[in-house]
C-alpha positions in Angstrom: 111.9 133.0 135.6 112.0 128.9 135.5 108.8 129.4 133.3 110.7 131.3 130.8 113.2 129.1 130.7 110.9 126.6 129.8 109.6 127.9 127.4 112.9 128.6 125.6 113.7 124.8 125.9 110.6 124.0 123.8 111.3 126.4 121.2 115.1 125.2 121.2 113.7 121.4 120.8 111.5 122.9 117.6 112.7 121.4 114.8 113.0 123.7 112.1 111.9 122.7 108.5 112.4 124.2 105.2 109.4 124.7 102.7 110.5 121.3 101.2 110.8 119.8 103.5 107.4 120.5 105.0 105.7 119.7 102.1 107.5 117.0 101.7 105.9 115.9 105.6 102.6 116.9 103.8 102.6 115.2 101.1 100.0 112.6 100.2 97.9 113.7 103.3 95.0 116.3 103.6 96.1 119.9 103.8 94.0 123.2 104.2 95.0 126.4 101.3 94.2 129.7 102.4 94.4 131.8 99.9 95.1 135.9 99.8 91.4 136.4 99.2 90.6 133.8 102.0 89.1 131.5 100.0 90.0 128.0 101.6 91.0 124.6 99.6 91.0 121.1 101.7 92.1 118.1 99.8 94.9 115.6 99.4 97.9 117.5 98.6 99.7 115.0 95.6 102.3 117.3 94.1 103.9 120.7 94.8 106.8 121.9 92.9 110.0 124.2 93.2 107.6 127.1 93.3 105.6 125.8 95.7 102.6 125.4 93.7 100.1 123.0 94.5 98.4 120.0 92.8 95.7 118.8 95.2 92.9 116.2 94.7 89.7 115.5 96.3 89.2 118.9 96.8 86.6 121.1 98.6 86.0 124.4 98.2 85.2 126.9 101.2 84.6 130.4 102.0 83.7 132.0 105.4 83.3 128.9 106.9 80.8 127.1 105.1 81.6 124.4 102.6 80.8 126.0 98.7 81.3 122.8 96.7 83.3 119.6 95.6 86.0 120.6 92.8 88.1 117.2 92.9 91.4 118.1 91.0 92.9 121.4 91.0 96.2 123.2 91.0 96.8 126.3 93.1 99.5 128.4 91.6 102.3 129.8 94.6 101.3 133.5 94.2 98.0 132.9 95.3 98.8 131.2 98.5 98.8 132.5 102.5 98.9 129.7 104.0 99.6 125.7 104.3 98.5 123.7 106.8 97.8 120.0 107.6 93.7 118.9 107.8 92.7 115.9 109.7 
């Protein structure tokens, strides 16, 4: 039971974030894009807009794991997008 309870305290001390606002955490660092085809972008996210799509630079393309190519600047429109993530 104390176990439980700890774990509720560290999800109560979460801090919840909206999309802005995590992008706005991400911004000018290095993110992973997964997209709905699981294709997978890594660069240095520069802009995003209202719709959350993405305008990344120094970009590297990969798929299953292995590293496909060097794309340097793209722009990933919302619809396409599964999932955001930081990349260090």
């Amino acid at each position: 039971m104390l176990l439980l309870n700890m774990e509720k305290e560290k999800f109560n001390k979460r801090k919840i974030l909206s999309p802005k606002q995590f992008l706005d955490q991400l911004k000018k660092k290095f993110v992973k894009i997964k997209l709905k085809w699981g294709m997978e972008y890594k660069g240095l996210l520069v802009a995003f807009d209202s719709y959350m799509n993405l305008r990344l630079k120094e970009t590297e393309e990969w798929i299953r794991g292995k590293k496909i190519g060097f794309l340097g600047e793209i722009f990933i429109r919302c619809n396409n997008i599964c999932l955001i993530s930081d990349f260090d």
